[in-house]
C-alpha positions in Angstrom: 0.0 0.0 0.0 1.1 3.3 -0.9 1.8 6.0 1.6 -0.6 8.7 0.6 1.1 12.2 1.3 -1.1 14.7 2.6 -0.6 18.8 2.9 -3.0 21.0 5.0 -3.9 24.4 4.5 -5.2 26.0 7.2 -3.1 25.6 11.0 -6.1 26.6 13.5 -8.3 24.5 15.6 -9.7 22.4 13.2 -6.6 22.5 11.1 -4.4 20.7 14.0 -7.2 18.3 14.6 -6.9 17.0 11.1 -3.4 16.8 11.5 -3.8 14.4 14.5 -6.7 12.4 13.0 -4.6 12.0 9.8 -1.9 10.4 11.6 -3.9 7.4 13.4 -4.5 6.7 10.1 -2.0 3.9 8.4 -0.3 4.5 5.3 -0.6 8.0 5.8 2.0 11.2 6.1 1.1 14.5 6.8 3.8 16.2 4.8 3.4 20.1 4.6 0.8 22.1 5.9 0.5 25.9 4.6 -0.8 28.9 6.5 -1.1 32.7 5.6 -0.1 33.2 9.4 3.7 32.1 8.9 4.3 32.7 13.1 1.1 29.7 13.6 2.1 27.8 10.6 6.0 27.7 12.0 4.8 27.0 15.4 2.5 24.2 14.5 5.2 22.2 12.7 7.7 22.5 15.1 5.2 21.1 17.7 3.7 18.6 15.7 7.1 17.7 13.5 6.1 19.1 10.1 9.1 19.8 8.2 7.4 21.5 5.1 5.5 24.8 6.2 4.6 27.2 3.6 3.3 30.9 3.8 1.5 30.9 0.5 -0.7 27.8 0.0 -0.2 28.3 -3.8 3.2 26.6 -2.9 1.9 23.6 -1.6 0.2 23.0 -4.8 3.2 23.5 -6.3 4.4 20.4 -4.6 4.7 17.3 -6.6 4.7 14.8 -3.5 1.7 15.4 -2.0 -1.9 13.5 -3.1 -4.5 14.9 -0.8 -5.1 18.4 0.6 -6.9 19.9 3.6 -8.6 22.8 3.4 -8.9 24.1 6.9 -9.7 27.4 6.4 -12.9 30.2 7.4 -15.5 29.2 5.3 -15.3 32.4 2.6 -12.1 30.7 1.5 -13.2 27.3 0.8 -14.3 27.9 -2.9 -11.4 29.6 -4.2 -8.6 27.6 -2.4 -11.1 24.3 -3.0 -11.0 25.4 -6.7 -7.3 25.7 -7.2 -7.1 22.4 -5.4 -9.3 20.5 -7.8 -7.0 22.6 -10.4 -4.0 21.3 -8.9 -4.8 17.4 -10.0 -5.2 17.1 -6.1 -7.9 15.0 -4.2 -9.3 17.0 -1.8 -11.1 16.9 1.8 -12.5 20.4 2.9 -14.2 21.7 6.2 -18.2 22.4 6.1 -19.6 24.2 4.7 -18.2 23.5 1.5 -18.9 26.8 0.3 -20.9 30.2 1.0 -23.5 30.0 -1.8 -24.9 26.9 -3.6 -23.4 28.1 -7.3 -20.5 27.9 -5.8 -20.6 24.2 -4.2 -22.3 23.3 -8.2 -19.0 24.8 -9.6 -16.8 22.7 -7.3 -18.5 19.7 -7.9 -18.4 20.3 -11.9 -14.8 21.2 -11.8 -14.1 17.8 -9.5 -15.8 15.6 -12.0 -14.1 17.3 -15.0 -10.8 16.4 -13.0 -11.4 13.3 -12.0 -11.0 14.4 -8.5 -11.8 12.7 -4.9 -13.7 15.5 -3.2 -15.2 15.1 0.5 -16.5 17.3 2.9 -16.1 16.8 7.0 -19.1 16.0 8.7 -17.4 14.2 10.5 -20.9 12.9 13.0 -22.1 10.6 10.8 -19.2 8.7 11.5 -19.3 8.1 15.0 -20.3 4.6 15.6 -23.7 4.5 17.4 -24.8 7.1 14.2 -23.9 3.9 12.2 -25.6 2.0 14.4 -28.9 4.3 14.1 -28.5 4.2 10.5 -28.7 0.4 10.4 -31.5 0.3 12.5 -33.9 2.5 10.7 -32.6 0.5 7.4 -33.5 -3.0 8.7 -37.0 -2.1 9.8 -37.0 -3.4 13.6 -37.9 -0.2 15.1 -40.5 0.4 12.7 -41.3 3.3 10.1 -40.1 6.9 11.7 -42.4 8.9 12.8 -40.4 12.1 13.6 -37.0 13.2 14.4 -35.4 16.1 16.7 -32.2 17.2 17.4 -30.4 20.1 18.4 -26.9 21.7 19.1 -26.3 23.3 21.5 -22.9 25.8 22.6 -22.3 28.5 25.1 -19.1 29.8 23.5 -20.8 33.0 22.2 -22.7 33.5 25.4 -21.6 37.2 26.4 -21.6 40.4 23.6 -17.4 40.3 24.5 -17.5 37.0 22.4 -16.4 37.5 18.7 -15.3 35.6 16.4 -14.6 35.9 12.4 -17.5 33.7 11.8 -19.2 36.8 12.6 -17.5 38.6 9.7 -20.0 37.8 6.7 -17.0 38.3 4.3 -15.5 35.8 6.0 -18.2 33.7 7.8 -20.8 34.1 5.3 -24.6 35.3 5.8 -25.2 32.2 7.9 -23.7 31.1 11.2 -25.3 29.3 13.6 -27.4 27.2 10.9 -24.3 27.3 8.5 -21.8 26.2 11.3 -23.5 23.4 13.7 -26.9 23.2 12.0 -25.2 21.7 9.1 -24.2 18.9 11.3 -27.7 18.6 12.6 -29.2 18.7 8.9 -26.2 15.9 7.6 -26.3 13.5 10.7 -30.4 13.4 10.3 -30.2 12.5 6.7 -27.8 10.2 7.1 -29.8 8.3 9.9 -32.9 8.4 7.8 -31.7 8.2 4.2 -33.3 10.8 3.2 -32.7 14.3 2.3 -34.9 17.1 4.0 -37.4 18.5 1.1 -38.9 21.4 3.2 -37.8 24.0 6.1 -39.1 26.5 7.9 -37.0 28.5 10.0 -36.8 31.1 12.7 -33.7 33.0 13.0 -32.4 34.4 16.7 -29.6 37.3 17.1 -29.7 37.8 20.9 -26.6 40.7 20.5 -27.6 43.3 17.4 -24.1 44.4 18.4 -20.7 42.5 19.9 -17.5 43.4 21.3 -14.5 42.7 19.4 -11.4 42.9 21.7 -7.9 42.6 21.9 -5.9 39.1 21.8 -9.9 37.0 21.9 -8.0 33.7 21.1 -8.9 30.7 18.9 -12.2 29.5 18.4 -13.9 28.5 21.9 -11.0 30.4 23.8 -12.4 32.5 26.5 -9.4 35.0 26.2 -10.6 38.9 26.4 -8.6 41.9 26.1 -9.6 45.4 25.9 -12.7 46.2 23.8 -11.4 47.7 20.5 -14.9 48.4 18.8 -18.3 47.5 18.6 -19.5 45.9 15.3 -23.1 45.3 14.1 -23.8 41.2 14.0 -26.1 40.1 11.1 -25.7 36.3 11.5 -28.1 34.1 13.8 -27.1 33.3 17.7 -29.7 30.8 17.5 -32.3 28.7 15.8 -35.5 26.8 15.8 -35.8 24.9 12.7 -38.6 22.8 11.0 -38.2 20.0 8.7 -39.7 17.7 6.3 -38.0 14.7 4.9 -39.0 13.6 1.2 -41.0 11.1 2.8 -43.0 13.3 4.5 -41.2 12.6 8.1 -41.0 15.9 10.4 -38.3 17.1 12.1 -37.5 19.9 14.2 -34.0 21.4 14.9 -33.1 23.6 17.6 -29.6 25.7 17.9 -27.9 28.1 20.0 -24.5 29.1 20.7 -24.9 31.1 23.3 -26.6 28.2 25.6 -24.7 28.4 28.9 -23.0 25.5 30.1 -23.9 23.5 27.0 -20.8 23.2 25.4 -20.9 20.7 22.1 -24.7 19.3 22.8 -25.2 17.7 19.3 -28.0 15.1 20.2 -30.3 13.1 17.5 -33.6 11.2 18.2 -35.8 9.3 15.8 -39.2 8.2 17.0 -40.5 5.4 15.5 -43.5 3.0 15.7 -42.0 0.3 17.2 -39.1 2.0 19.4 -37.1 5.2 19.7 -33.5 5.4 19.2 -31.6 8.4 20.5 -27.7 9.7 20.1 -25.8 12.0 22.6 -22.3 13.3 20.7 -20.8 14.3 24.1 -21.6 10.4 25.4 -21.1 9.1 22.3 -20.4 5.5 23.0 -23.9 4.9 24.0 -27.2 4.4 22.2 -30.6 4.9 24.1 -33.1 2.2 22.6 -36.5 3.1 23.6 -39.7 0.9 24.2 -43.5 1.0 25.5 -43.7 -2.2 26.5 -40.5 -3.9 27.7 -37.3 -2.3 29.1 -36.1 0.9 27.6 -32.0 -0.3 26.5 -28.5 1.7 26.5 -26.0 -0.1 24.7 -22.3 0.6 24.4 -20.1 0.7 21.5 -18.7 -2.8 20.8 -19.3 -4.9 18.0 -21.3 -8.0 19.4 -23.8 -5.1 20.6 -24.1 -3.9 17.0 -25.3 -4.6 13.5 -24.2 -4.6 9.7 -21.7 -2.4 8.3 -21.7 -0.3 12.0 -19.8 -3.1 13.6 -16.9 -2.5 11.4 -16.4 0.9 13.2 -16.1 -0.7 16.6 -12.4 -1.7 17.1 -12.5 -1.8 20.9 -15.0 -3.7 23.8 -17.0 -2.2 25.4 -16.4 0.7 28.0 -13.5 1.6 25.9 -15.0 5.4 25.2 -14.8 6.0 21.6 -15.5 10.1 20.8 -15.0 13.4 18.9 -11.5 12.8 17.7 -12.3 9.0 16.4 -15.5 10.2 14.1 -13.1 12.9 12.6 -10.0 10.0 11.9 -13.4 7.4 10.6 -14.4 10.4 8.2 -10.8 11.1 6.9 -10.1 7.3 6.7 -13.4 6.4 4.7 -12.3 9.5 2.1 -8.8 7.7 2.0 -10.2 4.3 1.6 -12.3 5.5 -1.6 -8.5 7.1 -3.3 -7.0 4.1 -2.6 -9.5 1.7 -3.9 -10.7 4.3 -6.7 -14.3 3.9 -5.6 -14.4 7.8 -4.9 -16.1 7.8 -8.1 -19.2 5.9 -7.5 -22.3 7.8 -6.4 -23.2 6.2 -3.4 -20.2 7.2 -0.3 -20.2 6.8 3.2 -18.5 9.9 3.6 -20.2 13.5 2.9 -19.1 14.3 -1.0 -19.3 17.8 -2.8 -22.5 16.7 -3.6 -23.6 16.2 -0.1 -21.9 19.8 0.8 -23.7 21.5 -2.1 -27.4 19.7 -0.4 -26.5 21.2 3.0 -25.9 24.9 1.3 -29.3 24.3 0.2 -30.6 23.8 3.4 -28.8 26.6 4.6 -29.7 29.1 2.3 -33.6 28.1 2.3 -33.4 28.9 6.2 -31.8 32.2 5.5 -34.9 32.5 3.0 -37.7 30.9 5.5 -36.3 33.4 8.5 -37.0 36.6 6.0 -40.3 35.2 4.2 -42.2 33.7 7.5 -43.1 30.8 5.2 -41.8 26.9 4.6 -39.5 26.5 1.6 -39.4 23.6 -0.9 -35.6 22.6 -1.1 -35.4 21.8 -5.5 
């Protein structure tokens, strides 16, 4: 097997998560990464042992040993850098969203085919095991046809107005946060679990603080570093949400966000009511599934693979009590992309991971929210 050489763009939070995931991975190397901040991007490979570290990402294109790039940068950058990726003859893995607009996921996904590229977005919760394991369930039947579903994701890391971040910055960010940034994980694990796409939303749209406070040194996302207030800016992106949903079967859902939640801190929780049982999924106590009945004993069951069924016992590789989490969904999703190169499946239609195409549906969703919020009406996702 080949060692597939990877380069990262993009030396943040998420950006040194990758880097980590990547390297539980066998038959991987992550060979350069690239960063507009050079001081970050210098620090980072000293600390993590990454010899290649470029200022200009257009020089880690230029590199002729690397395969796969990650594009770990604020979401207003994803298309162009995605694009000259693609461009590059590289396969590529990019953070959600994919993009800011859908004409600009369509372009990307045009261009990829065209190329002959392996393009995959992270959302990285439909790989945590027990979201396999709802997945087979609701495939096989036993809990019966679904009813309804409900999630929500809930954060407190924009709690006070002194909280500011460039996901705030709609050149940067986008017009969408909250829905854009966690309720794009909501949207993807749910259609995942159901196997369906949503059809319908209809969305109200929360911005507790018209106004924030953007001060000196504030840190990397979900620090709680403040220095002096340097000015006040004007916040047009949602703090919160409550989101409706139907599925293309007609199935309703119903979302509900917030980032300024106090004391929730990455509350991503799924349940699907059915009309033979319930199942329900916790992210921050991932390893357990809640199975829920009317007439005999309600179940929890832990990740391990004689607990679980079809392809979702694949993803248990330890017994149970052994806590799987955050940081092995993000290493599942990375290693399913790399699994597709390497086999030269990445073509097919049908992925376990979240392709362009998948990024593209989610931009959908989150434009028809922006839409819903403005109109007071449902919109009909085409």
């Amino acid at each position: 097997m080949r060692t597939l050489r990877v380069g990262v763009i993009g030396t943040g939070f998420i950006g040194k998560q990758h880097i980590e995931a990547i390297r539980r991975i066998p038959g991987t190397e992550v060979s350069a990464i690239a960063d507009s901040n050079s001081a970050a991007a210098q620090c980072v490979g000293e600390q993590l042992c990454i010899e290649k570290i470029y200022k200009d990402y257009h020089e880690l294109l230029k590199d002729s040993n690397i395969d796969v790039i990650h594009n770990c940068t604020p979401s207003s950058f994803h298309f162009e850098i995605n694009r000259e990726i693609i461009q590059s003859g590289k396969h590529v893995y990019c953070e959600k969203p994919l993009t800011t607009s859908v004409e600009e996921s369509q372009a990307l996904i045009t261009l990829a085919d065209q190329m002959n590229i392996a393009a995959g977005v992270n959302f990285n919760y439909r790989h945590n095991c027990m979201v396999q394991e709802m997945r087979q369930r609701v495939e096989s039947g036993n809990i019966g046809k679904p009813s309804m579903v409900h999630g929500q994701y809930l954060q407190d890391w924009l709690l006070y107005d002194t909280d500011y971040d460039w996901r705030m910055d709609p050149k940067i960010g986008g017009a969408s946060r909250a829905v854009a940034d966690i309720g794009s994980h909501c949207f993807d694990t749910a259609q995942f679990v159901l196997n369906r796409k949503i059809s319908a939303v209809y969305a109200h749209l929360i911005t507790v603080y018209p106004t924030r406070k953007r001060c000196e040194k504030t840190g990397n996302t979900f620090s709680s570093e403040v220095g002096k207030v340097i000015e006040e800016l004007p916040i047009h992106s949602e703090d919160a949400a409550f989101i409706m949903v139907k599925f293309e079967d007609g199935t309703p859902g119903l979302f509900h966000l917030s980032q300024v939640c106090a004391g929730k801190k990455n509350g991503l929780e799924l349940t699907v009511s059915a009309s033979n049982a319930s199942l329900e999924w916790k992210q921050e106590v991932a390893d357990r599934l809640w199975i829920g009945h009317r007439d005999t004993p309600n179940e929890s069951i832990y990740v391990d693979a004689k607990f679980m069924t079809g392809n979702a016992q694949s993803y248990a590789s330890l017994p149970a009590g052994h806590a799987v989490a955050w940081h092995d969904a993000l290493r599942n999703a990375i290693n399913a992309f790399y699994t597709s190169i390497r086999n030269s499946t990445y073509r097919e239609e049908l992925q376990n991971y979240a392709t362009f195409r998948d990024g593209k549906q989610i931009m959908k969703l989150v434009e028809a929210c922006l839409q819903s919020n403005k109109l007071e009406q449902w919109i009909q996702i085409k």
